[in-house]
C-alpha positions as CSV (number, residue, x, y, z in Angstrom):
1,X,-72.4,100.2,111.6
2,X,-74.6,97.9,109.8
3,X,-73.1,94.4,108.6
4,X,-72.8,95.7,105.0
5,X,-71.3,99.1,106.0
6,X,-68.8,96.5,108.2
7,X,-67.9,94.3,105.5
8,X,-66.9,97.0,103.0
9,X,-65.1,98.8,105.3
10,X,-63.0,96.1,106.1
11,X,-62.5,95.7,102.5
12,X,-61.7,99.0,101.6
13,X,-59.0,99.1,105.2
14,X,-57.4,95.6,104.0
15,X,-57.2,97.0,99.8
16,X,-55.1,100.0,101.2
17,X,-52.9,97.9,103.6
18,X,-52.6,95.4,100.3
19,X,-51.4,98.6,98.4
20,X,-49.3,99.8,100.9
21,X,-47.5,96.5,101.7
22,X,-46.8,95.5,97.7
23,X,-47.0,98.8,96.0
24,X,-45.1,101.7,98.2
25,X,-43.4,98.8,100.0
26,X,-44.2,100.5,103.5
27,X,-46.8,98.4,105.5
28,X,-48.2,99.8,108.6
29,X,-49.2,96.9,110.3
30,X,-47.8,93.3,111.0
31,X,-48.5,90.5,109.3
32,X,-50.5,89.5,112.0
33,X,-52.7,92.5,112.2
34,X,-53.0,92.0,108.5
35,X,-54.3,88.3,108.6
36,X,-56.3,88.7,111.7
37,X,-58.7,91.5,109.6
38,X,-59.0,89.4,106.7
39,X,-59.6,86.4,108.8
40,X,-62.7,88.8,110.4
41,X,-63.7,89.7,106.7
42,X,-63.7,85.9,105.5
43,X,-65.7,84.9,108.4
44,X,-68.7,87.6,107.8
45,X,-68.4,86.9,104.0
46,X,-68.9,83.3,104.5
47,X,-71.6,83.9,106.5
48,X,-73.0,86.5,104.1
49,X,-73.1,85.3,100.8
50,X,-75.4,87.7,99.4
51,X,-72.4,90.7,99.9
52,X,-70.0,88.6,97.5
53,X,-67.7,90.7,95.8
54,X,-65.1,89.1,93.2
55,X,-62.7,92.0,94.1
56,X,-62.8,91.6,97.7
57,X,-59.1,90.5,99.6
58,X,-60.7,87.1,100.4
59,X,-60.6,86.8,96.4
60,X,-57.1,87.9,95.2
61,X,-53.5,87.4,95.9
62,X,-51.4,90.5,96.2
63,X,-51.5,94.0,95.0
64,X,-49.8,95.5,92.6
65,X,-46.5,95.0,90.9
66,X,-43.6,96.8,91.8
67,X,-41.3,98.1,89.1
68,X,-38.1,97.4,91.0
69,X,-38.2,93.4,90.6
70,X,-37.8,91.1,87.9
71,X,-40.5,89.4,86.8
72,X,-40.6,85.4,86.7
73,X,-42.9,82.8,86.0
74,X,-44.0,80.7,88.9
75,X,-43.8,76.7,88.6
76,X,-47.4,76.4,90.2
77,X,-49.9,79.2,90.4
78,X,-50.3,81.3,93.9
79,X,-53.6,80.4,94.7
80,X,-56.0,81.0,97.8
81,X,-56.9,78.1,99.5
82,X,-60.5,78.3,100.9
């Protein structure tokens, strides 16, 4: 697998274990697991800049919403720290 092929398809594994941890509310791995592949992503993008992607995991906070909780406003915004 090629360094492009690697970094999408870590993209694409974390964006389902995103949606499956804050959408169906059934993770499959630990929080561990989870951090130690976007750890590996961050890593190759920083080293990569030429395969930025604004929608990439490094990039966002989350997934989706969940209709089951209330919604509040936050007193500072959830941010990634880089």
């Amino acid at each position: 697998m090629n360094l492009k092929d690697k970094i999408i398809s870590l993209r694409q594994e974390l964006h389902k274990h995103n949606h499956l941890y804050y959408v169906t509310d059934k993770p499959i791995l630990s929080d561990y697991q989870f951090d130690q592949l976007l750890k590996e992503l961050k890593v190759l993008e920083d080293q990569n800049p030429d395969f930025f992607d604004e929608n990439s995991p490094t990039q966002r906070v989350g997934g989706g919403l969940i209709s089951g909780f209330e919604t509040i406003n936050h007193s500072y915004p959830m941010l990634i720290i880089k």
